[in-house]
C-alpha positions in Angstrom: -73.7 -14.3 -76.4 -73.6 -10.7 -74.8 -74.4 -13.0 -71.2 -71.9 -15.6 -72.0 -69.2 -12.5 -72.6 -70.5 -11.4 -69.4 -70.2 -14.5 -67.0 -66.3 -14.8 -68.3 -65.0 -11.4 -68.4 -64.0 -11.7 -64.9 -61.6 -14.5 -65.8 -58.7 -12.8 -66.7 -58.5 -10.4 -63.7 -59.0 -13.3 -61.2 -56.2 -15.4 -63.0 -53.7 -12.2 -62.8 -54.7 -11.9 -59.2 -54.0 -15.7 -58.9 -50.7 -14.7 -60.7 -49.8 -12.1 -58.7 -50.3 -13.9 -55.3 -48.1 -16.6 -56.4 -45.1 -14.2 -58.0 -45.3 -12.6 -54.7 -44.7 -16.0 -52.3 -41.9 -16.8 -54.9 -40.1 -13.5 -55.2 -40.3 -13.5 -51.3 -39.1 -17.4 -51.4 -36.5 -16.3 -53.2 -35.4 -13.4 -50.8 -35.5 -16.3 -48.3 -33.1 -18.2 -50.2 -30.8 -15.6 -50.6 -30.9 -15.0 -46.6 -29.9 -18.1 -46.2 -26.8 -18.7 -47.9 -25.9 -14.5 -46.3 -26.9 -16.0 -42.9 -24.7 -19.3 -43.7 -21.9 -16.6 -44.5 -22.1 -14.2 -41.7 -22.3 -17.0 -39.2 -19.5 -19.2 -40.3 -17.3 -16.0 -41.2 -18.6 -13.8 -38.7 -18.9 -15.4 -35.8 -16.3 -17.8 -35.9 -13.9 -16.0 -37.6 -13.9 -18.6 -41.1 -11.9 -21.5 -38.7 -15.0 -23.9 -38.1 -13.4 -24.2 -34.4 -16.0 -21.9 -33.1 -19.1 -22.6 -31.8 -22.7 -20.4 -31.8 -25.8 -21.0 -29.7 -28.4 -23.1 -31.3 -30.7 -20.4 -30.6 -29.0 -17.7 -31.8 -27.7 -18.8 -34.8 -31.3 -20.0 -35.7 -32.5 -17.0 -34.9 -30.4 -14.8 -36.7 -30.7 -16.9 -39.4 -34.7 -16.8 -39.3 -34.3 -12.9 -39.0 -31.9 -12.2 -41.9 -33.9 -14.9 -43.8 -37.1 -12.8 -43.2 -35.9 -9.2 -43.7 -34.1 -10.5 -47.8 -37.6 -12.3 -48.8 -38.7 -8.7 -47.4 -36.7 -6.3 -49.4 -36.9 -8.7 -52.3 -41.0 -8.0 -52.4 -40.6 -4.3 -52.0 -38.1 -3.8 -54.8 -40.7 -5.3 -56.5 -44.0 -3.7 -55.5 -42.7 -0.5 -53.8 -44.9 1.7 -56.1 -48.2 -0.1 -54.9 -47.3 -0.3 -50.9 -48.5 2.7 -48.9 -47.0 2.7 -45.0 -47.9 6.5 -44.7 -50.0 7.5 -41.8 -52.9 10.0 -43.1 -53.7 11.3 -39.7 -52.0 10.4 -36.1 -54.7 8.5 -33.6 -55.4 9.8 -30.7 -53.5 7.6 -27.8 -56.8 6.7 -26.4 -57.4 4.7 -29.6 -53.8 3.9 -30.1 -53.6 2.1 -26.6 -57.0 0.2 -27.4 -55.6 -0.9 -30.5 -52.7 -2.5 -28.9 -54.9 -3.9 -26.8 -56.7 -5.7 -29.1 -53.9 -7.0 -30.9 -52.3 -8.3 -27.6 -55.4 -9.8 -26.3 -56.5 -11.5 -28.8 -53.2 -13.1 -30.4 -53.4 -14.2 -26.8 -56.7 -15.6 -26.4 -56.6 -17.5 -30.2 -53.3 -19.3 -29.3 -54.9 -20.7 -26.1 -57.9 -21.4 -27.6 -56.0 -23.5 -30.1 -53.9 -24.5 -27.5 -57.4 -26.3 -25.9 -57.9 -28.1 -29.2 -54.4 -30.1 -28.5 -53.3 -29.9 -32.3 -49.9 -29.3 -31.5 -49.2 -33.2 -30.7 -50.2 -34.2 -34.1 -47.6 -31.5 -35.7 -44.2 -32.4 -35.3 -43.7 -29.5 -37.5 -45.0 -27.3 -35.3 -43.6 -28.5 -32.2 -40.0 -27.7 -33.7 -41.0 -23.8 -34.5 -42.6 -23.6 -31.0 -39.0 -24.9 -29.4 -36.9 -22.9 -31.8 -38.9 -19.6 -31.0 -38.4 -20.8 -27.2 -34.8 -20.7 -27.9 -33.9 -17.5 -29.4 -32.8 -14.9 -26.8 -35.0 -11.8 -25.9 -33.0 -9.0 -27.6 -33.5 -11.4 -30.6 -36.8 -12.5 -30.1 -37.8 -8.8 -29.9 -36.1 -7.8 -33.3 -37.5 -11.0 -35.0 -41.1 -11.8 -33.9 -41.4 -7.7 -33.0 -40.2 -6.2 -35.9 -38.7 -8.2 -39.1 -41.6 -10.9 -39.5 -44.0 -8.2 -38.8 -43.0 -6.0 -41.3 -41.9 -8.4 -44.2 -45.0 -10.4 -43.8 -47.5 -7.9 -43.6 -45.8 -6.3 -46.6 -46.3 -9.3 -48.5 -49.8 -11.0 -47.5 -51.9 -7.4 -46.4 -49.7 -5.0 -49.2 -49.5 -7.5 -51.6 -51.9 -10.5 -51.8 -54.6 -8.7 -50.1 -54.0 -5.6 -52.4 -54.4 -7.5 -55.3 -57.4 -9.9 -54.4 -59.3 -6.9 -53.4 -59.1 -5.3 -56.5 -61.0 -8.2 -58.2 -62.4 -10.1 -54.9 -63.7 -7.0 -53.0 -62.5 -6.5 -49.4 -64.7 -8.7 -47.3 -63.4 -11.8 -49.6 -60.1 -10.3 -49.8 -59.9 -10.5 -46.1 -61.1 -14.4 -46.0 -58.5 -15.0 -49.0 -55.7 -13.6 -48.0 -55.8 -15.0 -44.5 -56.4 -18.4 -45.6 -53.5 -18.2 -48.2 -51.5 -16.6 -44.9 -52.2 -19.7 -42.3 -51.4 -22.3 -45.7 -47.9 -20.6 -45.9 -46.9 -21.7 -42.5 -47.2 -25.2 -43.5 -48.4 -26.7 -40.4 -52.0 -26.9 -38.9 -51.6 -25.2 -35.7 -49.6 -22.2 -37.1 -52.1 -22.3 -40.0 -55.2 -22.1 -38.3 -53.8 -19.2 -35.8 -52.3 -17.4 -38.6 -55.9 -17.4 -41.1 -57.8 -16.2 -38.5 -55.4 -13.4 -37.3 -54.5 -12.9 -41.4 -58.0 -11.8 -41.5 -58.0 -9.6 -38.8 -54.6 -7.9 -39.7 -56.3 -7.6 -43.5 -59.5 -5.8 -41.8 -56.8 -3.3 -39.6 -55.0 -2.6 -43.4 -59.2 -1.6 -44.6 -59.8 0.2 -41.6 -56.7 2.2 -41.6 -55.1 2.4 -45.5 -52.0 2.0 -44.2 -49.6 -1.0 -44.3 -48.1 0.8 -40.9 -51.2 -0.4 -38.8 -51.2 -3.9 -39.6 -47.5 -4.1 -38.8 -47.6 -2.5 -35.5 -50.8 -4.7 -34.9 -48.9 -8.0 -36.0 -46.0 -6.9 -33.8 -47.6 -6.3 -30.5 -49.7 -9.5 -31.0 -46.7 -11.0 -31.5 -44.8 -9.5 -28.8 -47.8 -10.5 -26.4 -46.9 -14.2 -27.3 -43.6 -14.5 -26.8 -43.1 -12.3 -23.7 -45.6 -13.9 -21.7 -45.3 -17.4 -22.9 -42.2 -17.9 -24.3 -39.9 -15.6 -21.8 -42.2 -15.5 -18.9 -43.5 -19.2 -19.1 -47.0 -18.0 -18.3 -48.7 -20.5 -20.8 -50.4 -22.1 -18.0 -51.5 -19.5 -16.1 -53.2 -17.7 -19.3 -54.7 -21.2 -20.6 -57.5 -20.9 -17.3 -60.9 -21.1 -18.8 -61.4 -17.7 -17.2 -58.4 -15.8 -18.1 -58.9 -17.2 -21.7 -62.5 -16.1 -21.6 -61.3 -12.4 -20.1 -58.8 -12.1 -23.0 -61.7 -12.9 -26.2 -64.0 -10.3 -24.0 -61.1 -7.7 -23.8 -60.6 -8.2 -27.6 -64.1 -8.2 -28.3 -65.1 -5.1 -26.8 -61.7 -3.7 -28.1 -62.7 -4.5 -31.3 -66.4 -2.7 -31.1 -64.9 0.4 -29.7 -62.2 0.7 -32.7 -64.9 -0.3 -35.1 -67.8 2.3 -33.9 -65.6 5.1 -34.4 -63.6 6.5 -37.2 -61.1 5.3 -39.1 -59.4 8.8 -39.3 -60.5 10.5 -35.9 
């Protein structure tokens, strides 16, 4: 009986876990939702000044739609959660170690997209082939704020401060890390985004462990970011990076990057 009691006691923590993850994507859903119809308002009042006569760029209105969108579901999830999310920095990194963290997070954002790239999975996603020509669209300044600041910071307060937070309590970290990345590349809804987005999930949930603050997974997430769309998206070097060499350079790059950040410590 005692072993029975035993084998099940777990049960109720994992389904609170499983409750929390899913309160979480809905609350931040729901921010969404409310971005929207704001966006909707600030863009037809705004912009074109309530008449309908005026016209915005596709890219700009999608972008600052995508933005605003991003930032509500954001603040939605920390009204919520605010007493369990922790962006305080315990002790400033040295800028040797600050530059090889960036690095990393450039390098190998880099080196996963053209390694996906290489699979040719984007032609079976027509769902992914829209977000790839919408972020293509949005201007710099934009593209900047959006993929360099808002996603970064909404979506690592949700899946790393959140989901991740709350799995580890009942999962451990090194599951915690698996599971909160897989249920980060699911959320993108599409196979290319999803398979980038788990692996780097896990990553960006090892950088939260390593550094117990949500700060370092959100400058990590941005840079990566930042990376991508600079040199792909502005600069149109997608072809140039996809070389079997260059692509090779980047995973060593990110690879040694990663060994010197995880050989020393944390707090150093």
């Amino acid at each position: 009986m005692n072993q029975n009691k035993n084998l099940f006691s777990g049960k109720p923590q994992i389904f609170r876990t499983m409750l929390s993850v899913i309160a979480a994507l809905l609350v931040y859903e729901a921010g969404k939702a409310a971005g929207l119809l704001l966006a909707g308002i600030l863009l037809e009042y705004g912009m074109t000044g309530g008449g309908g006569s005026g016209t915005v760029n596709e890219g700009l209105a999608g972008g600052l739609t995508n933005l605003i969108m991003i930032l509500t579901g954001g603040l939605a999830c920390f009204a919520v959660w605010k007493s369990s999310l922790d962006f305080r920095i315990k002790k400033k990194p040295a800028c040797k170690r600050a530059c090889v963290f960036i690095l990393l997070a450039a390098s190998l954002s880099l080196g996963l997209n053209i390694i996906i790239a290489y699979l040719d999975l984007a032609r079976h996603s027509q769902t992914f082939q829209q977000v790839a020509q919408q972020q293509a669209d949005v201007p710099l300044w934009l593209g900047i704020c959006l993929y360099g600041i808002a996603a970064p910071l909404s979506e690592e307060l949700v899946f790393r401060g959140i989901i991740y937070g709350k799995s580890r309590e009942v999962f451990g970290a090194p599951a915690a890390m698996v599971f909160s990345g897989v249920v980060f590349g699911i959320y993108h809804g599409n196979l290319v985004q999803g398979m980038y987005a788990s692996l780097l999930g896990i990553m960006l949930a090892w950088v939260k462990e390593r550094y117990g603050t949500l700060l370092a997974p959100v400058i990590f997430h941005g840079a990566g970011n930042l990376a991508v769309f600079l040199l792909i998206n502005v600069a149109g070097l997608g072809n140039v990076l996809a070389q079997p060499l260059v692509c090779a350079g980047l995973l060593a790059v990110s690879g040694v990057s990663f060994w010197y950040l995880f050989t020393r410590n944390a707090a150093a």
